[in-house]
C-alpha positions in Angstrom: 251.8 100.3 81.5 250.5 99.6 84.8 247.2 101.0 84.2 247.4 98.2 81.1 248.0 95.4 83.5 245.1 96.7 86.1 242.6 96.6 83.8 243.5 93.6 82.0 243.6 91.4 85.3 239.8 92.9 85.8 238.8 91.8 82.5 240.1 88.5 82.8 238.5 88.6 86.7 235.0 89.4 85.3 235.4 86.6 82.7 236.3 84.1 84.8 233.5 84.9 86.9 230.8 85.1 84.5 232.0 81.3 83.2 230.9 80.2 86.6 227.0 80.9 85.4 227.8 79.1 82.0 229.1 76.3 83.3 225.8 76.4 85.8 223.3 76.3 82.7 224.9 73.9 80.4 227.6 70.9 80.8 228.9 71.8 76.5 232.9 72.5 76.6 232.3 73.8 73.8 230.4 77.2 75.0 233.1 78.0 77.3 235.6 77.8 74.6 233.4 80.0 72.4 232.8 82.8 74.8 236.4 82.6 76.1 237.9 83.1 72.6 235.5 85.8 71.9 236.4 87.8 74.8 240.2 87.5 74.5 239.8 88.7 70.9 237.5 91.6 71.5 240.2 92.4 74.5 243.1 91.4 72.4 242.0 93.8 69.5 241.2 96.8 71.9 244.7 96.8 73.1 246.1 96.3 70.1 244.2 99.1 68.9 244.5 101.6 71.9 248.1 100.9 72.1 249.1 101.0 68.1 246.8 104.2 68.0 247.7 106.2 70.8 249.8 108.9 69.0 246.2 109.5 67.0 245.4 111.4 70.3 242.5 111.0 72.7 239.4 111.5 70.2 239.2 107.8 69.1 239.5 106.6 65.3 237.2 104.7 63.6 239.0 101.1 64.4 239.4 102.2 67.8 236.1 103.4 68.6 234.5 100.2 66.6 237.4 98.4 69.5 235.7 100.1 72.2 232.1 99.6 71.0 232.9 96.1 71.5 234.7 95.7 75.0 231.9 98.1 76.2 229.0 95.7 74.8 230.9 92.1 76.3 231.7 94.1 79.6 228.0 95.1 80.0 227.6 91.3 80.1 229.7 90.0 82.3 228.8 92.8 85.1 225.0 92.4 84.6 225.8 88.8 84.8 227.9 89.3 88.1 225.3 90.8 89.9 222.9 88.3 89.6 225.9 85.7 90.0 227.3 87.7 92.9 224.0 87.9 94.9 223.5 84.4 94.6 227.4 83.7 96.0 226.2 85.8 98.9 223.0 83.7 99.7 225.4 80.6 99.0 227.9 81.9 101.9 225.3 82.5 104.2 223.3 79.4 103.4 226.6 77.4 104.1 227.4 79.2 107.3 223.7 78.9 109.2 224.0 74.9 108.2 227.5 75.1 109.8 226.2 76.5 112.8 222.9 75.1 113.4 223.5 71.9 111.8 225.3 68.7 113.4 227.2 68.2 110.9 230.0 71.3 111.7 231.9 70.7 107.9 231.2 74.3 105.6 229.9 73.5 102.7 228.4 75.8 100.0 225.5 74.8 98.3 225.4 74.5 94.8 224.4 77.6 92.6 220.7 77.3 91.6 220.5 77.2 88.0 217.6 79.5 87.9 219.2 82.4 88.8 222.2 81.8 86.4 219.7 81.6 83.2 218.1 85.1 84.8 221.3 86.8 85.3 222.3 85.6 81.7 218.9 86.4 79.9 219.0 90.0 81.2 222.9 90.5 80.1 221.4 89.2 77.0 219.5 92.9 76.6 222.0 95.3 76.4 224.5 93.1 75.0 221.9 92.9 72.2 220.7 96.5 72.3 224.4 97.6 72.0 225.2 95.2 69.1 222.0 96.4 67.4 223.4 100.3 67.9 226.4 99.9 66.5 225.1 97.9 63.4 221.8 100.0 62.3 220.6 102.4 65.8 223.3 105.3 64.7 221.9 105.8 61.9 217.9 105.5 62.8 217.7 109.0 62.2 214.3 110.6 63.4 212.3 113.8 62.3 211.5 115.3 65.5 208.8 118.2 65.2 207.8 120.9 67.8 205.8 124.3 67.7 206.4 126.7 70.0 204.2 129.7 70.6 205.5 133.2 71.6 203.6 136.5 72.4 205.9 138.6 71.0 206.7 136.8 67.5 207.0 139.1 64.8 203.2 138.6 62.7 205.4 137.9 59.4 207.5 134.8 61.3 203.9 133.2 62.3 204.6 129.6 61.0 208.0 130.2 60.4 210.2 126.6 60.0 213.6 125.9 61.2 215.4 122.7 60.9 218.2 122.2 63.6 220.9 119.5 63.0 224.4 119.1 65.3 226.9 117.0 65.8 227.8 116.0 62.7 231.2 114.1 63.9 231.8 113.3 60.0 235.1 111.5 60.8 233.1 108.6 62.7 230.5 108.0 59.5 231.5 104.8 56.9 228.0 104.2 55.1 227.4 106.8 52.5 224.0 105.6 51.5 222.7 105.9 55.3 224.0 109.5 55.0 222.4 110.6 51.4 219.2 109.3 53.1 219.5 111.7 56.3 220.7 114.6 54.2 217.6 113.8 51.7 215.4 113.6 55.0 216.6 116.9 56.2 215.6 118.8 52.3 212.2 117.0 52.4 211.5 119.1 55.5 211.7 122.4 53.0 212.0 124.4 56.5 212.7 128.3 55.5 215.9 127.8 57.4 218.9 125.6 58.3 220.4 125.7 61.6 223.5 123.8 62.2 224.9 124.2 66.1 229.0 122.9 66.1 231.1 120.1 66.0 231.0 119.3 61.8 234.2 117.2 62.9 235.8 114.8 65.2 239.4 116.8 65.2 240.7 117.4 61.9 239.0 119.0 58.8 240.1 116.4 56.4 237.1 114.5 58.4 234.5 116.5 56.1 235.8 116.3 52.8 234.9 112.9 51.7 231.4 114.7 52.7 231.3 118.5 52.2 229.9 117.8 48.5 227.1 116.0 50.3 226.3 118.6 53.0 226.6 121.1 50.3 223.0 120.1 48.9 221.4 120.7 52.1 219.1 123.9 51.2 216.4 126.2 52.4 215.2 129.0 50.7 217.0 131.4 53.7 219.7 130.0 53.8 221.7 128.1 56.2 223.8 129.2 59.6 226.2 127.6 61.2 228.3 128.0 64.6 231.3 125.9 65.8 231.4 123.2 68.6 234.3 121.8 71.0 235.5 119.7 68.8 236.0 121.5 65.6 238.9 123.4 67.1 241.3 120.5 67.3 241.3 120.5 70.8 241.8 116.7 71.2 244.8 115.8 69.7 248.3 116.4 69.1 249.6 118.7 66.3 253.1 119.0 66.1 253.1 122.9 66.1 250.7 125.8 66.7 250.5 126.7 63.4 248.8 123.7 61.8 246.5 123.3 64.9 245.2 127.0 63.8 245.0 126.2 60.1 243.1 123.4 60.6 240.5 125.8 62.3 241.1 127.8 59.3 240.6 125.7 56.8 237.6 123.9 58.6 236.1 127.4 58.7 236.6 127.8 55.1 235.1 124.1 54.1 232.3 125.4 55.9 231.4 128.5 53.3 232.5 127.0 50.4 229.8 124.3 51.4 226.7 127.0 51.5 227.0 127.7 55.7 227.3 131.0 56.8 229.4 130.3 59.5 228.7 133.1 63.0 231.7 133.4 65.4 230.5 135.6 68.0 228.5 137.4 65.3 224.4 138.0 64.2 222.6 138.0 61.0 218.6 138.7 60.9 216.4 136.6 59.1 213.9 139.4 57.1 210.2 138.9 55.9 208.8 142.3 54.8 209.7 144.7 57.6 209.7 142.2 60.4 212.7 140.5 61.2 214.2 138.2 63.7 218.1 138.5 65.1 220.1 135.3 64.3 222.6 135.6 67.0 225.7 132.7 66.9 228.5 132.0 69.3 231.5 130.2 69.0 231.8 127.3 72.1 231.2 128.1 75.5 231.4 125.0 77.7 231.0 124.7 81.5 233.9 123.1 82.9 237.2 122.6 81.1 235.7 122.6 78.0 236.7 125.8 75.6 234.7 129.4 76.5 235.5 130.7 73.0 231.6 132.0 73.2 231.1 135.6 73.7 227.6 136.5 73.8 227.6 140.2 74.1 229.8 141.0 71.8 227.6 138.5 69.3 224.7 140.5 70.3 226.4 144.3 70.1 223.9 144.6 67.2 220.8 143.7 68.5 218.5 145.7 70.1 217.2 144.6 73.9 213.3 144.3 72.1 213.5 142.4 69.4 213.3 138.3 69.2 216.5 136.7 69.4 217.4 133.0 67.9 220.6 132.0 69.6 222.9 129.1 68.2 225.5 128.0 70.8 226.6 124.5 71.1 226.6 123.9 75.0 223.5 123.7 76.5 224.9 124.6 79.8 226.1 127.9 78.5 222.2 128.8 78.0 221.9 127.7 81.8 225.2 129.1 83.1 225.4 132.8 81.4 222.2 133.0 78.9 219.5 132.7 81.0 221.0 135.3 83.0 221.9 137.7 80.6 220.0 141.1 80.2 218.8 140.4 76.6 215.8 138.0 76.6 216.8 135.0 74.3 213.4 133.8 73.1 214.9 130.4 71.8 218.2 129.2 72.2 219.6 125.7 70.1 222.0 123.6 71.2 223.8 119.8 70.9 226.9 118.2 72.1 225.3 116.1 74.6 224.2 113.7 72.0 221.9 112.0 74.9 225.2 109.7 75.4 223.9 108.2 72.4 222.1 105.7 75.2 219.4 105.9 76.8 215.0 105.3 77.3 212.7 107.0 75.0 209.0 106.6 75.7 206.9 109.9 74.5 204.5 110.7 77.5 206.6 108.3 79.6 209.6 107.9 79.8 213.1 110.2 79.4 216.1 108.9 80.8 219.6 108.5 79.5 222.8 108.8 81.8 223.8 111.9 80.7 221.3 113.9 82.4 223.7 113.3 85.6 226.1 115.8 83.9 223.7 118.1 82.1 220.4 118.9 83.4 219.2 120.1 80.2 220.8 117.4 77.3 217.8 116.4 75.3 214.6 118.2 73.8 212.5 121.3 74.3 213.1 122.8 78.0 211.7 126.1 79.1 212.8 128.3 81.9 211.6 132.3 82.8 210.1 132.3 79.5 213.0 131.5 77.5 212.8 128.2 75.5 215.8 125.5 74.2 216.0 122.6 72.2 218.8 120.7 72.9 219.6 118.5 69.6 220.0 114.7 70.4 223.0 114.4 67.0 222.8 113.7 63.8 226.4 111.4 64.3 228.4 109.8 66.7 231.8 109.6 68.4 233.2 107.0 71.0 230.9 103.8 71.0 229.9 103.8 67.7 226.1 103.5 67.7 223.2 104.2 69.3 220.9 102.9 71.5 217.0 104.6 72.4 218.7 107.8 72.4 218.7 108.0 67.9 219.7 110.8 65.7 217.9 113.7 65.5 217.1 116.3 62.5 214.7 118.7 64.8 211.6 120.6 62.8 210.3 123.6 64.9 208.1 125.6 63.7 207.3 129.3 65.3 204.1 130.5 66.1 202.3 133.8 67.2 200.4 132.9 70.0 196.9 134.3 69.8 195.6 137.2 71.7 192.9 136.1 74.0 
């Protein structure tokens, strides 16, 4: 309760506050009004919904993640308004205390807030309060076809212009347009890539997430088939089940969803992809997360079946189990793919520019191709989205990559 009361007396402080640079720019009642009813609803329904929906569990519904989408996008005004607002109170303070002392006039008075710098401070909140809107309405579902080619050495001859398409992160429990989705799964065929990679969290928490979809997924094809490996959240990790058992058959069952729907699902486990007699090792793990997030993953016991020589495709859902235990291991992984960090769903994309979202303060690897002692990853940006619902610069991503045998020279 008290945490409740905390934050609500911040809200209201950062509201009152930012009416300060309203009331500089414009003399209409009638704008205060407005943006004081809208934030008392947008903070009225997030407690409602936080509150009334607390025994869902931590992972957020879809009215309380479209509740936090909101508060998020009117707090990211008021606070980019504040600073502008705040800096200016500071050159008021001052202002008022040097005429104070150096004056003859000894009265402290603070001189009136420049206009100018209200209209800045309320133009730039303007962007992200925008940009935000603009995610959660059409940016989670700009899907992009992101293509790379990487060259290795040692690629078996056969595999030379091989074509794998990677998509993660489903998080089916957050979608609610069908037609958006039809159009990404229809996006991801047009590839015709010889094979379908699919690295972990098909789910938010709880299989029945997929079903309204698995007939969907289930036209996803490639003429080798499609692999799959589970992510954090498809264990039900993130909520509370009133026993052990149905925690477990929910695993179960989302495990089962999973073949019936075409995926040959790898937990700790390796298949090989064949063309002639050359082959490649398909090697899968279940989780492995740095931190307190589940270390299911166990990569030598997925790779008890593949020889130290040959080239090795490793799904695993974590990109920082590729830095923290992969990179290190004996076996030379030549490409390792990855999700979960969805690029926070927010962030600057510029190619040949500019890469920078906030997440890369937790996870040094979180969005692309990387490379490190010869060893590549791709690091899958999501194909859906959980918590603030939408995206912003950082969209979803079906990754193309195509092998290739580099040339002797």
């Amino acid at each position: 309760m008290l945490r409740w009361i905390v934050f609500i007396i911040i809200y209201i402080a950062l509201g009152l506050y930012t009416l300060q640079a309203l009331k500089t720019v414009t003399r209409y009642p009638w704008v205060y009004y407005l943006f004081i009813t809208i934030a008392i609803l947008v903070l009225g329904n997030f407690i409602y919904q936080f509150t009334l929906g607390e025994a869902q569990g931590r992972v957020l519904s879809r009215p309380k993640s479209y509740a936090f989408g909101l508060l998020l996008t009117v707090l990211a005004f008021q606070i980019i308004t504040i600073l502008f607002l705040f800096s200016e109170d500071v050159f008021r303070l001052f202002s008022g205390l040097y005429q104070k002392v150096s004056g003859n006039d000894k009265t402290f008075t603070l001189p009136e807030r420049r206009r100018f710098m209200s209209l800045l401070g309320l133009g730039i909140a303007a962007i992200p309060f925008g940009a935000l809107l603009y995610g959660m309405y059409k940016g989670k579902y700009n899907f992009k076809v992101l293509k790379y080619d990487l060259e290795f050495d040692d690629l078996p001859e056969a595999f030379d212009g091989y074509q794998i398409t990677q998509i993660s992160d489903v998080h089916s429990g957050s979608f609610d347009d069908r037609k958006k989705i039809e159009y990404a799964i229809d996006l991801v065929n047009q590839q015709k890539s010889d094979v379908i990679l699919f690295t972990g969290d098909m789910v938010n928490n709880k299989t029945e997430e997929m079903l309204p979809w698995a007939e969907l997924f289930s036209t996803l094809e490639a003429k080798d088939g499609k692999f799959s490996v589970l992510g954090n959240h498809d264990y039900g990790d993130y909520i509370e089940w009133d026993t052990e058992e149905l925690k477990h058959q929910n695993l179960e069952d989302l495990k089962n969803l999973q073949r019936q729907m075409g995926f040959d699902l790898l937990l700790n486990e390796n298949r090989y992809l064949q063309k002639g007699s050359d082959k490649i090792a398909l090697v899968g793990v279940e989780n492995w997360g740095r931190g307190g997030f589940k270390k299911a993953g166990d990569l030598k016991r997925a790779a008890s079946q593949v020889s130290k020589d040959e080239f090795k495709i490793l799904m695993s859902h974590d990109p920082s189990h590729w830095e923290d235990v992969v990179l290190k291991d004996d076996y030379h992984y030549h490409l390792t793919l990855s999700g979960h960090t969805h690029g926070m769903q927010f962030g600057i994309e510029i190619p040949g520019w500019v890469k920078w979202s906030p997440v890369k303060w937790r996870y040094r690897y979180w969005a692309g191709i990387y490379k490190e002692l010869g060893q590549y990853i791709n690091v899958n940006r999501g194909f859906g989205f959980l918590g603030y619902p939408g995206r912003v610069g950082i969209w979803p991503e079906i990754s193309v990559i195509t092998l290739k045998r580099k040339p002797l020279t």
